[in-house]
C-alpha positions in Angstrom: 5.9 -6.3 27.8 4.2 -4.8 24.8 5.6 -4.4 21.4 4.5 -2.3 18.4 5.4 -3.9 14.9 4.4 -3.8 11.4 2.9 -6.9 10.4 4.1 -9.3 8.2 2.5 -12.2 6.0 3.3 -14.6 8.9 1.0 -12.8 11.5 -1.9 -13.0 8.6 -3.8 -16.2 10.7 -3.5 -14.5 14.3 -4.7 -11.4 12.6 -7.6 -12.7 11.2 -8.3 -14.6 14.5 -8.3 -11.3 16.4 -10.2 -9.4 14.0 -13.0 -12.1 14.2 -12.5 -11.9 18.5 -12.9 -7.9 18.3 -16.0 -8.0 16.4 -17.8 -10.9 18.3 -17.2 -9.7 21.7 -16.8 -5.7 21.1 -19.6 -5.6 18.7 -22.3 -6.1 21.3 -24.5 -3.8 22.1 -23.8 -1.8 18.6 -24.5 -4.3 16.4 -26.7 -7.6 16.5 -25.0 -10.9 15.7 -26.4 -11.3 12.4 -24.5 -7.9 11.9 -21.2 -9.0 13.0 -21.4 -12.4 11.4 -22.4 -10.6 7.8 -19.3 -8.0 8.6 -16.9 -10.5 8.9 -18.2 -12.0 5.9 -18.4 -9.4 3.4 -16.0 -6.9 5.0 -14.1 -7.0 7.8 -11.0 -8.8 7.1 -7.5 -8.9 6.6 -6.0 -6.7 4.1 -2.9 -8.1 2.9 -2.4 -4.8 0.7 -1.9 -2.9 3.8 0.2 -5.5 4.9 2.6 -6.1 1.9 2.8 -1.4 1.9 4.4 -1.7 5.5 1.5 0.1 7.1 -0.2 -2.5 9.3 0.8 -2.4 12.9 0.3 -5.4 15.8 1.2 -5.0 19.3 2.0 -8.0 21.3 2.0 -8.9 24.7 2.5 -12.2 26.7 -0.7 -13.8 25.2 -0.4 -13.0 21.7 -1.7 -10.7 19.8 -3.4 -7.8 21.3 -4.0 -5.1 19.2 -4.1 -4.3 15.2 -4.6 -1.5 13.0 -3.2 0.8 10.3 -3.2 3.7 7.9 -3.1 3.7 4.0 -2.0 5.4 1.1 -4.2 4.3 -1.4 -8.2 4.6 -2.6 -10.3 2.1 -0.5 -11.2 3.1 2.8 -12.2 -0.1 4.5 -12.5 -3.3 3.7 -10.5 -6.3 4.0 -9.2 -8.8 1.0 -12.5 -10.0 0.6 -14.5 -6.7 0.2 -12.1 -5.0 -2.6 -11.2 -5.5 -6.0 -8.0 -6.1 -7.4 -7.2 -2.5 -7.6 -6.4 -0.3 -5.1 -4.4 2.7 -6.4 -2.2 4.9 -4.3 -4.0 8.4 -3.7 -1.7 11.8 -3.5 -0.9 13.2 -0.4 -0.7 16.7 -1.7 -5.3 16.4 -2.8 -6.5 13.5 -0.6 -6.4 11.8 3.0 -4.7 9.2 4.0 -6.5 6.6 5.5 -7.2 4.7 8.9 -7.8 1.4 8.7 -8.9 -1.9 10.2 -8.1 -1.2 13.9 -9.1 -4.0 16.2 -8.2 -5.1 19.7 -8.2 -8.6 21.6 -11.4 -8.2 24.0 -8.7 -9.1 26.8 -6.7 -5.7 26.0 -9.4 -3.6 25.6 -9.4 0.2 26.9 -5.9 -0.2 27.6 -4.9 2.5 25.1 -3.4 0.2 22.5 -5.4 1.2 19.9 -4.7 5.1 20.5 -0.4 3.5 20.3 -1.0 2.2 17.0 -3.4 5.3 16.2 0.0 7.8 16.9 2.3 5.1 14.8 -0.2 5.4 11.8 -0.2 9.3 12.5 3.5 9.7 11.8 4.0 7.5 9.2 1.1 9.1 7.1 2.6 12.7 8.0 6.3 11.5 7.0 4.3 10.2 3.7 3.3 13.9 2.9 -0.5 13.7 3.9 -2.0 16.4 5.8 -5.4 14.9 6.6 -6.8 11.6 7.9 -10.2 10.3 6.6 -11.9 6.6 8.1 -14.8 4.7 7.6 -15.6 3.7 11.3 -17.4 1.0 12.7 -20.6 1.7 15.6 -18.2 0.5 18.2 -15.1 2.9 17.2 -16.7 6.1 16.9 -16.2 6.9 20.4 -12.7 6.6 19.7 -11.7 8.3 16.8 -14.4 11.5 18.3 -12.0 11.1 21.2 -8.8 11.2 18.6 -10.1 14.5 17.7 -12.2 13.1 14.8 -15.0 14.5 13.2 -18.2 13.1 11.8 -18.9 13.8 7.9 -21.5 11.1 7.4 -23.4 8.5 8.7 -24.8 5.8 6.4 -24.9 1.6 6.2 -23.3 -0.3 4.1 -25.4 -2.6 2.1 -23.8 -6.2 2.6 -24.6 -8.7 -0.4 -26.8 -10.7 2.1 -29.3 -8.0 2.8 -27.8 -7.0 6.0 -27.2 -3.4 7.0 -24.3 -2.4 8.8 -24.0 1.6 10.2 -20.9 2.9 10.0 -19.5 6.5 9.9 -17.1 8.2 7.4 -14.8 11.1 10.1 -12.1 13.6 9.1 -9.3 14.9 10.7 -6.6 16.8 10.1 -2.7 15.8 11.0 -1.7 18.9 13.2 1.8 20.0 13.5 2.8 18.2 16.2 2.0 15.1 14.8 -1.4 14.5 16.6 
């Protein structure tokens, strides 16, 4: 059976673990290696922020972890510990978008609608929070999920990682609707 949590400090090495799984495996074909390896480097990470504000799910099932992701109140839009600054003010729900962030999945549980559970958790929260809109920087490999979560592009653009490697991403919009969705 599956179970939807928040995350806490203890599930930081599975976390990280998984995250590094996702992007290997569920990278290819969007990215190149030397992409994925750079990512994980510079940017994809845990962010124990996220964690320690209560907005970081996991779902579990008999293996382990399967899934992560999350939503946040404050400025940075991606990036884990490694790829922010100390600072990381809280934004205000009545001008700006809360944020999506960091969702990955186990390659085993891939496409088994995990990620869309968390997505819905994250949704609520965020509206019970006061925002009204949803902003994300998405990786290659997620856009085809957040455009099916009713997303919409605003930009796309690569990050330029301190080891000369690009990495295209997209910044999407959406707003929260008033069922929740």
């Amino acid at each position: 059976m599956e179970k939807l949590r928040p995350a806490t400090r203890d599930d930081i090495p599975a976390i990280a673990a998984l995250i590094a799984s996702s992007v290997r495996v569920l990278s290819r074909g969007f990215y190149s290696e030397a992409q994925s390896e750079s990512a994980l480097r510079y940017v994809f990470g845990v962010d124990s922020q996220l964690i320690a504000d209560g907005s970081y799910y996991v779902i579990e099932d008999a293996e382990g972890l399967a899934a992560v992701g999350g939503w946040s109140r404050r400025v940075h839009l991606y990036g884990g510990d490694q790829a922010k600054g100390a600072e990381d003010p809280p934004v205000d729900p009545t001008t700006e978008a809360a944020r999506i962030r960091a969702f990955f999945v186990a390659p085993r549980a891939a496409r088994r609608g995990m990620a869309r559970r968390i997505y819905e958790e994250c949704v609520a929260a965020a509206k019970n929070a006061g925002f009204s809109r949803l902003e994300l920087v998405a990786t290659m490999p997620g856009v085809p999920l957040y455009r099916a979560l009713g997303f919409e592009m605003a930009e796309e653009y690569a990050l330029s990682l301190p080891d000369g490697t690009d990495l295209p991403v997209a910044r999407m919009l959406r707003p929260i609707g008033p069922d929740r969705s």
